[in-house]
N, C-alpha and C positions, 0 to 999 in steps of 0.2 A: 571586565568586558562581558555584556551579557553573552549568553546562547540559544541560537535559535535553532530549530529543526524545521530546513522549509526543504531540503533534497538530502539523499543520500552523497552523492556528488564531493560535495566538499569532507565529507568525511575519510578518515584511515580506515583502512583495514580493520587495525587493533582497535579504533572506536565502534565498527559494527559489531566484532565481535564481541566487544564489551556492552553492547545496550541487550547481543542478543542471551547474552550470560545474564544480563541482570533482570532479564525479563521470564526467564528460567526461575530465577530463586524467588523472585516476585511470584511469581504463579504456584511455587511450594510453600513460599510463605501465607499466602492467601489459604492454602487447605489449613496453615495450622493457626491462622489471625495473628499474622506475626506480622504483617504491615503496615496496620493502622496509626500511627502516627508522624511516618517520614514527610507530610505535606501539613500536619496540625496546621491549622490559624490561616493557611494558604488558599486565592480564591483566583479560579480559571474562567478566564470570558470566552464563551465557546459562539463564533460569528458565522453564521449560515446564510449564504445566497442560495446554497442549494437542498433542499428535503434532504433527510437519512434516517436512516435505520441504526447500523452500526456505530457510521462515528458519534453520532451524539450519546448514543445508550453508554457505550463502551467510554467515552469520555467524563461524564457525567457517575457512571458509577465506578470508573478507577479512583475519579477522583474524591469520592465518599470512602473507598476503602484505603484511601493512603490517609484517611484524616481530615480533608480538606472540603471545600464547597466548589461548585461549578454553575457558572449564570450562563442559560441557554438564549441568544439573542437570536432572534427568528429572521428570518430573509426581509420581512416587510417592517420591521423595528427599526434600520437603519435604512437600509436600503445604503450597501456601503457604495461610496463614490457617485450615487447619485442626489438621495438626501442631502446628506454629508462625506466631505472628501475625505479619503481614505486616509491623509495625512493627521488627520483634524485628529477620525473615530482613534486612530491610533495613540496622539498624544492623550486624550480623554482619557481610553480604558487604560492608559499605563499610570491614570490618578488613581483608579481602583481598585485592579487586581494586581495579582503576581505575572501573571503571564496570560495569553493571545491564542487561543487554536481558530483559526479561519477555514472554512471549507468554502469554494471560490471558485467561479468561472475562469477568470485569469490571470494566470501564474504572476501576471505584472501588481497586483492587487495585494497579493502575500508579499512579493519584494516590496513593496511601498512600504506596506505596512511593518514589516522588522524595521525598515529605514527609521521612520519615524517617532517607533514604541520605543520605549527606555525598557520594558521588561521583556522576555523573551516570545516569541510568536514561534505556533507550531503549525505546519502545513498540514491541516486535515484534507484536502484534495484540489488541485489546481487540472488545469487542462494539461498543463504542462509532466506535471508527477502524481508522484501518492504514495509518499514514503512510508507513512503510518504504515497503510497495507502492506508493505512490503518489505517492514521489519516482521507482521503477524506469521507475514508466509517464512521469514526466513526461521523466528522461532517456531512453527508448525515441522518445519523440515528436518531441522536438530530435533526438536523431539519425537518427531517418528522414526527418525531414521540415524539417530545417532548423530550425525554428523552435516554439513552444510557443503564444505571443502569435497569435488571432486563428484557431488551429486550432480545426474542427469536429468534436466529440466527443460521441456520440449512447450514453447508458448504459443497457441493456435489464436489466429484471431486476426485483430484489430491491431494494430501497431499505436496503442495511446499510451495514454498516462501512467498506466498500469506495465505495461510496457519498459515505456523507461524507467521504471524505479526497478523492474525487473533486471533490466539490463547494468543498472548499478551498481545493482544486489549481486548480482553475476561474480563483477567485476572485483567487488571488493571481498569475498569469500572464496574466491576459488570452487564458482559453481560453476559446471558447466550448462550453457543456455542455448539453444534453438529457437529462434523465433522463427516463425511457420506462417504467413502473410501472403493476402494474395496481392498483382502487382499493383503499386497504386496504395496501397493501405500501410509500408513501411512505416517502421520510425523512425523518428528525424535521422538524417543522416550524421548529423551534429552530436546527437546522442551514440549513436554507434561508435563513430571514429573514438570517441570519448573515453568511453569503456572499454573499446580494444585495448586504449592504449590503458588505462590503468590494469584489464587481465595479464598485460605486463609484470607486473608485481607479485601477483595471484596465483598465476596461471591456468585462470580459469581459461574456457573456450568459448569464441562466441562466432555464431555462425548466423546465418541466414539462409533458410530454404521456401521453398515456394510448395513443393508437395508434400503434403501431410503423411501418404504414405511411408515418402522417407524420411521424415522427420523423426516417425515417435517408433520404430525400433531401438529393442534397449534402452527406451527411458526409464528416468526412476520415476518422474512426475508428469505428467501431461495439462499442463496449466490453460485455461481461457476465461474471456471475461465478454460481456456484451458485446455484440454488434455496432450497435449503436446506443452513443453514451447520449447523459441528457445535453440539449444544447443542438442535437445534430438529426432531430427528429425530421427534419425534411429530406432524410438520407436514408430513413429504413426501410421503404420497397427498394430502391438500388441493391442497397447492402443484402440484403434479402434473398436476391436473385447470385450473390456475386459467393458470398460466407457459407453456402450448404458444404463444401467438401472440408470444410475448416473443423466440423460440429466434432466434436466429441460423444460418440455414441459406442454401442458395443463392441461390434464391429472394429472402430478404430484402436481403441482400446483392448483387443486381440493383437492385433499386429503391434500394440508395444509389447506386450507381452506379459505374462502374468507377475513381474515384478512392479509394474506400470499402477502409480496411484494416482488421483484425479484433483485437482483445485480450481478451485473460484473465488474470485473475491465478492461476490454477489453484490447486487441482486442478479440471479440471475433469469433469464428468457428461456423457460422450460421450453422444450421442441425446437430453440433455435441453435443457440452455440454450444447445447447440451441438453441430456434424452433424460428423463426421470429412471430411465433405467442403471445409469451411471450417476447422477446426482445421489439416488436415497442407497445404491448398491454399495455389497462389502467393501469397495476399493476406494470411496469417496474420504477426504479429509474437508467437506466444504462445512461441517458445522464445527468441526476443532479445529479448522482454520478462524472463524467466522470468532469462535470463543478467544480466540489467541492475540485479539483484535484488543482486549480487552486487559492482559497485559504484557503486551508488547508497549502501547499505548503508557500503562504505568512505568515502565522503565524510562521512556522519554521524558514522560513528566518531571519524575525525578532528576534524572540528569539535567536539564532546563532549569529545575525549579532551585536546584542545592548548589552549584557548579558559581 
């Protein structure tokens, strides 16, 4: 049976911690070119409806350093489900490659498409998630900080995608989460009930607060991500007027307290949900987050690609 990586969700406990173990020794193996052959001869179709920066770079060059090739299909090459239906591109690329990384408008478009591919499909970002990111952040957090289990993680912002794969990540490591929201901008409530109920297992914490003041005492991390994602750009004077007390700036970043470090999944909106004085400052992990993109990323690939 193949494997696909489209949510955190359906995974165990003992499988996250094992992608974020393997993406640890992937990233030692890389300093000493000890990875290059676990993907030889193996070739990844990487399908963008949406521009990136990261996932393509960090996709495209994991998959040179594990051995392998990667074909970039650009947003106006298929134009998935409108050109061609999403069922079709699916049986097609599973005549060529080994496996599928989509980055998608909606989340229905990745389910399709695992539905339909014979080789494995990876969730490069849906409206819905954004697992990738969210394996990067959970190996960024073991490696700064030792450990994942029991860490303080305070999420200001937008209740999106980024969000819930935060919220999963919570749940299945034993992190504890704050999400920090103003009212109106939640995430799904479907996704919370979710993850309560898996920090069952965990014992992670997951809470919900509305004031950022009392959200980020005693955090260990203080996470946020855009206002406005792409897709919702008829929403950013609103959000504009509504997100100022959510920014992460100096300031806020005091009152967590000098143990308090800073994440992004970027791109980010300098002077919006974050001050250049916290972005490029001592406390920032948004570029060894941003790096970790890259094998986090390779760990998936391999478990996908060998499994």
């Amino acid at each position: 049976m193949k494997r696909d990586f489209l949510s955190l969700a359906p995974l165990t406990p003992t499988e996250v911690n094992r992608l974020i173990d393997a993406s640890l020794a992937l990233k030692r193996a890389h300093g000493s070119q000890g990875d290059g052959n676990l993907l030889a001869g193996r070739a990844l179709a990487m399908v963008f409806q949406k521009p990136s920066l990261r996932t393509r770079v960090s996709f495209e060059r994991g998959m040179q350093q594990l051995g392998g090739r990667a074909l970039y299909i650009a947003p106006d090459e298929i134009k998935l489900g409108v050109r061609e239906s999403v069922p079709d591109v699916a049986r097609v690329l599973s005549r060529y490659v080994d496996a599928i990384m989509a980055r998608v408008y909606s989340h229905d478009d990745i389910v399709t498409l695992a539905r339909w591919a014979s080789v494995p499909v990876i969730n490069g970002l849906s409206d819905f998630c954004h697992p990738c990111q969210a394996m990067a952040d959970l190996l960024t957090i073991r490696e700064k900080l030792g450990r994942v289990a029991g860490v303080r993680l305070v999420y200001l912002g937008d209740g999106n995608n980024v969000t819930h794969s935060l919220l999963y990540a919570a749940a299945k490591t034993g992190m504890h989460l704050t999400v920090c929201t103003p009212e109106g901008y939640d995430p799904l409530p479907s996704v919370l009930t979710e993850a309560r109920q898996m920090a069952a297992e965990t014992g992670a914490q997951i809470r919900m607060e509305r004031d950022p003041r009392n959200a980020v005492p005693s955090a260990d991390v203080l996470y946020t991500d855009t206002w406005t994602s792409m897709g919702q750009e008829d929403e950013a004077e609103l959000r504009r007027g509504i997100f100022p007390p959510y920014q992460i700036n100096p300031t806020l970043l005091e009152q967590a307290g000098p143990q308090a470090r800073v994440m992004h999944c970027l791109p980010a909106h300098r002077g919006e949900e974050i001050t250049d004085e916290v972005a490029d400052g001592p406390r920032s992990w948004l570029f060894d987050q941003a790096e970790n993109r890259l094998h986090a990323q390779k760990a998936i690939l391999v478990d996908v690609m060998t499994h």
